[in-house]
C-alpha positions, 0 to 999 in steps of 0.5 A: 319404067314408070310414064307419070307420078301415081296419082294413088301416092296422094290422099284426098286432101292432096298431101303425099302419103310419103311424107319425108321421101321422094323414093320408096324406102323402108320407112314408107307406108305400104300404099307407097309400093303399091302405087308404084307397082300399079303406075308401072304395070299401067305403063309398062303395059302400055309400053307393049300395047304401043310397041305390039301395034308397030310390029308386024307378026313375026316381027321381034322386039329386044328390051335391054334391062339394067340391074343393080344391087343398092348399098342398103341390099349390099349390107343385108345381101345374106338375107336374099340368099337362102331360102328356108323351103330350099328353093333356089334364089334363082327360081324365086326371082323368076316367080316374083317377075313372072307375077309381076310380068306373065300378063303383059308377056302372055298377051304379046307373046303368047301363053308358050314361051313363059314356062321356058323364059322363066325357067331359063331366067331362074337358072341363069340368076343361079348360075350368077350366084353361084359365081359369088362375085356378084356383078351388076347384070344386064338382061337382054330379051328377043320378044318376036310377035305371034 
């Protein structure tokens, strides 16, 4: 969910610092991911400000998420499986989202519902995996405003 290009993918002359590419790709300089990953939580954080000041408390909100898994991760998929701490897949999943997300959920949703949404959300990738016909997956939350 990205509203604008990021500003940052632009050096001072103006010039793209990805050159060659219109996405993010593994010949991409790190800047690139992070100009993304800052334009996402700016709008993404947006998004939810906008949304918190149409609901009522008590109201709910549901976000209908897409995943996928593209053709380059297909071919490279073993090395997204294991972990050498023996950490699940799962549960390293949940941590990186709940890096990402945890400030924007906590602020609308309160502090006492992350430990069990990101439990919960690292058990059920588990529990995909663990199907081992992987499947593109669609990820359903009911947020309710405090």
């Amino acid at each position: 969910y990205v509203i604008q290009v990021p500003p940052d993918l632009y050096d001072e002359e103006g010039k793209s610092i990805n050159k060659g590419s219109i996405y993010i790709s593994d010949s991409s300089p790190s800047g690139v991911s992070r100009a993304y990953l800052k334009q996402f939580q700016e709008d993404f954080s947006l998004f939810f400000r906008s949304r918190s000041n149409e609901l009522t408390s008590g109201g709910g909100m549901v976000l209908i998420l897409l995943g996928r898994i593209g053709q380059d991760h297909v071919d490279r998929r073993n090395s997204f499986f294991k972990d050498k701490a023996g950490e699940s897949y799962g549960k390293a999943v949940a941590m990186t989202v709940r890096a990402i997300q945890e400030s924007m959920i906590c602020h609308h949703f309160g502090e006492g519902i992350l430990d069990t949404l990101f439990d919960d959300y690292g058990r059920v990738i588990d529990e995909e995996m663990d199907k081992e016909e992987i499947k593109p997956v669609t990820f359903v939350l009911v947020l309710k405003k405090l």
